[in-house]
N, C-alpha and C positions, 0 to 999 in steps of 0.2 A: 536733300538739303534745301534751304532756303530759297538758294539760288537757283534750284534746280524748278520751283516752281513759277507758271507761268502769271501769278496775281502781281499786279505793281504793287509795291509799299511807298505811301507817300511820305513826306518827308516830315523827320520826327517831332518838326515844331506842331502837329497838330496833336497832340495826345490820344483823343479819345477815334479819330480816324487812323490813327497808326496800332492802338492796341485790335479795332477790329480787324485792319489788314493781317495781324502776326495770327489773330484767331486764323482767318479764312485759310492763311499760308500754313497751318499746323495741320486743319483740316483736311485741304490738298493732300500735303505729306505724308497723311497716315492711310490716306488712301492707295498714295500711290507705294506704300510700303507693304498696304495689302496684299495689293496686285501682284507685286515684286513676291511675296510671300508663295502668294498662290502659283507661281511661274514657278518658282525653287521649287516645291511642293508638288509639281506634274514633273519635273525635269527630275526629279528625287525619285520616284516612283518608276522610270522608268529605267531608272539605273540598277533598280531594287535586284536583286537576285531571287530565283524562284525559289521557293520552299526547299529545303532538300528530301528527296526522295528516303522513304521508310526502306532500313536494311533487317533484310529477316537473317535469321542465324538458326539454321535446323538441323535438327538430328535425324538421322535414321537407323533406325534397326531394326533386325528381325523381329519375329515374333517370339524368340526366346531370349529375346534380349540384349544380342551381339551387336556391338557396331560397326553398320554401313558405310555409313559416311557422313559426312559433318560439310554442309549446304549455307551458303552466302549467295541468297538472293533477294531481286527488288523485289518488293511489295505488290506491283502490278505485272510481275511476273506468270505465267501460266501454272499448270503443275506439270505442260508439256514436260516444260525448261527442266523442272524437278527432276520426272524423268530423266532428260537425256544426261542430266550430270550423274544419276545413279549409274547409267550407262558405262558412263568413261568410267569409274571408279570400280567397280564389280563387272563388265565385259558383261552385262545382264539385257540385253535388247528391252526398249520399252515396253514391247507389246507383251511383256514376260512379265510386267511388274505393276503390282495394283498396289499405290500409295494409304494408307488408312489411314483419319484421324480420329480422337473421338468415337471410333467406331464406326464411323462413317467410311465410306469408298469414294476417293476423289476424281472429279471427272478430267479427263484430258486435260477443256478447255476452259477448265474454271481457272480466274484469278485468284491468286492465293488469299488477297488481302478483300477481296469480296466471301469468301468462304471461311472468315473467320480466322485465319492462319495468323497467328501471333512469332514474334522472337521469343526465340527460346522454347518451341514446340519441338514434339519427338513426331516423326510420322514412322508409320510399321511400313515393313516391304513387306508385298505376300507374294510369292513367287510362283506364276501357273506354269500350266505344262508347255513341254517344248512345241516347235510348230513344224510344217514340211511343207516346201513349196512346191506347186505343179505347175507343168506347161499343157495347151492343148489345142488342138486344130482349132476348137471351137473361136478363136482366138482368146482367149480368157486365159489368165493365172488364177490360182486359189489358193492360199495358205489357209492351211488345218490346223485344228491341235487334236494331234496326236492320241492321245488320251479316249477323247469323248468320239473324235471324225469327226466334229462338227466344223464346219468352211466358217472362220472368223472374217477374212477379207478378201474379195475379189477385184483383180486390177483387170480394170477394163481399159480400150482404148484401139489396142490394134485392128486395122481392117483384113487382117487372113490370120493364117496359124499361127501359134506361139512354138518354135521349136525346143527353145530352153527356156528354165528361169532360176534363179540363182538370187540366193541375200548377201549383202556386204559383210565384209567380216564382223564389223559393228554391231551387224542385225537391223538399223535404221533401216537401210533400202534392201529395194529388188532390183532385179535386173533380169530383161527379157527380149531375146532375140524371137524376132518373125519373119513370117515369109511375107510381110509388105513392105519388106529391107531398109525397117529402122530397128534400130532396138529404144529402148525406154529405161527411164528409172524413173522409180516409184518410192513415195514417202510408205515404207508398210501401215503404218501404225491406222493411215487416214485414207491410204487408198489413192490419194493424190501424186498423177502422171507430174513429175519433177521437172525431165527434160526429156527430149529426143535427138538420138543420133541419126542424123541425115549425113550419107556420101555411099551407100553401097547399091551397086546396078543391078542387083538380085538379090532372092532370099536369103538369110543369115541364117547360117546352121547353128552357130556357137555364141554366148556373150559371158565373159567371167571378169572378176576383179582381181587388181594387183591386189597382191599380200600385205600391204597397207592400206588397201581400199582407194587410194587416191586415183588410180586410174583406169580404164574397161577397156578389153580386147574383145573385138568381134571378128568373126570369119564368116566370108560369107561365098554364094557358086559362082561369085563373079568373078573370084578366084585373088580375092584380098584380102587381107586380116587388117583390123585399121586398131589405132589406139588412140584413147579418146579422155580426156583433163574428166573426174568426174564431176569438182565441181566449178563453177564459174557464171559468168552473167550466161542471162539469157537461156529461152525454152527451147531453143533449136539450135546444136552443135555441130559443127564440124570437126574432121578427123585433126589430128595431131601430127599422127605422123602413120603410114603404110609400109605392109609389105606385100610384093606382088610374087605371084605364083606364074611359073614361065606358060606362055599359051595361055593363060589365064584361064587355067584349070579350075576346077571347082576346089575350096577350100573349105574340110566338113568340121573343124578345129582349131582352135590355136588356147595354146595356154601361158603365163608367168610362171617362171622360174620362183624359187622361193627365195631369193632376193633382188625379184624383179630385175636382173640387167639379161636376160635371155629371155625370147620366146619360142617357140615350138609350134610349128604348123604341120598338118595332117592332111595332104591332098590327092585329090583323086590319079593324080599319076604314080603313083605307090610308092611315092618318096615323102617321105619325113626331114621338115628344116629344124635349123636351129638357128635363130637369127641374134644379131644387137641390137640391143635396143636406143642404143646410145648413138648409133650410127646409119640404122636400117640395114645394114650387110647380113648376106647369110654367110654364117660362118663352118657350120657343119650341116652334111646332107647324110642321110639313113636310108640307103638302097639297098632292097631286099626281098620285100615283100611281093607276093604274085597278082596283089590285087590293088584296091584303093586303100589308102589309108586312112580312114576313120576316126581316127583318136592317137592321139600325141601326149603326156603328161610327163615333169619333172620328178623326180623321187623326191619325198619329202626335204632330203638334207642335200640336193642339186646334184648327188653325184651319177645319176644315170637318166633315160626317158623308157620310158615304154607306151610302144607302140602297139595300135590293134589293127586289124586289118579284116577285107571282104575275103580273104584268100583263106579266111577261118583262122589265123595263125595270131601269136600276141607275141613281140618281141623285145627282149631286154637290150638296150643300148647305152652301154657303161663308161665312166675316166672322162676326161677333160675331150676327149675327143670322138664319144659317143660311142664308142667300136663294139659292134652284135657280141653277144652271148652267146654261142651256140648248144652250150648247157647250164 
């Protein structure tokens, strides 16, 4: 406003010096309404909201046709992503599934919207062959396909032997117990060590996954089975929760019941546990055998375990309270 600027207007009896004053005071004003302009103008700008992100909507099917699954992803999405959502929907592990567009083969870590990938594209699944994991002194893992024998990826990382190695029910990961008494999981697809279990005082004979994959039992001759969150912050884990073996006998085993609330230990004093998980208590013990015990496992549908042992013998241990089979 008028008032608002700092020029004096003198007083109206001079005419032709009061119409330049009103000039000079307009001038002022539309200056400073620039400014004001320009201010609203950076202050607008940074209110702005960002663009909204490209949503792709995809198809997939087979190569005869059938549909896969039907994909809601960003734009600067991977074709990793792509993968692991065919994953969930078909139980199909990524390293099983080569995405096609175009005719083309898409790479892992391609962006889909730098490769062209449009809303409303179909991509093929082509499904290769199965894989099989190794363990070995050398300390090295290798998954294979089957098929050809050809070694697709090798996890490296440990400092002595690999005793077991084992994929998640998912197929994403590995999992692999050694004698430098950690175990490890591993991204299959990339080879990339995930995390490490740090807390056992000697080698690990065993490392397997709950039957949801969410969490990993190890046994190791320190004479503990540990259980361990598979996933969570951070590359170096500790355990969750233990079970200990009396004497702290070696422990060559442990396995998940198939509804995860039991585990099953296999120790060198030639008894077989059955522990809670919910609690750590052992709640059934399996004496019998003339040797070590070696291997513990649930029957598929929980209702018995069977045992194997150095004594040469394998025993059936059945009912809610585990009781020998003698035929």
């Amino acid at each position: 406003s008028l008032a608002s600027s700092s020029h004096f207007v003198p007083r109206a009896h001079d005419p032709r010096a009061a119409a330049m004053a009103v000039a000079a005071a307009e001038e002022a004003q539309a200056s400073c309404d620039a400014a004001d302009a320009v201010k609203l103008e950076g202050l607008g700008a940074k209110n702005l909201k960002r663009p909204r992100e490209d949503i792709l909507r995809l198809s997939v099917t087979t190569l005869a046709g059938d549909s896969v699954a039907t994909l809601t992803l960003s734009a600067s999405a991977c074709v990793r992503e792509a993968k692991q959502r065919v994953a969930e929907a078909i139980n199909l592990p990524p390293l099983r599934q080569r995405l096609v567009l175009r005719g083309a083969i898409l790479s892992t870590d391609d962006v889909l919207a730098d490769i062209g990938v449009k809303d409303g594209d179909t991509l093929t699944l082509v499904k290769t062959s199965r894989m099989v994991l190794t363990a070995s002194e050398d300390g090295l893992a290798k998954l294979w396909n089957i098929e050809s024998g050809e070694c697709v990826q090798t996890l490296s990382g440990h400092s002595d032997g690999v005793h077991m190695a084992t994929l998640s029910p998912d197929g994403l990961c590995a999992l692999t117990a050694s004698e430098d008494c950690t175990a490890r999981l591993w991204k299959v697809e990339t080879g990339e060590c995930m995390r490490i279990f740090v807390g056992h005082n000697a080698a690990l004979c065993s490392a397997s996954f709950s039957p949801d994959g969410l969490l990993v039992l190890t046994a190791s001759e320190d004479g503990t089975a540990h259980v361990w969150k598979r996933f969570g912050r951070g590359g170096n884990v500790r355990p969750w929760l233990s079970f200990h073996a009396p004497s702290d006998v070696a422990l060559w085993s442990a396995s998940f019941s198939p509804d995860s609330a039991l585990v099953s230990t296999a120790c060198a004093d030639k008894v077989a546990r059955v522990w809670k998980l919910a609690n750590s208590k052992c709640v059934h013990t399996c004496r019998g055998h003339g040797g070590a015990v070696l291997s513990a496992v649930f029957a598929p549908d929980g209702s018995g375990l069977l045992t194997a042992s150095s004594d040469r013998t394998a025993r059936l241990w059945c009912g809610q309270n585990f009781t020998y089979q003698t035929r």
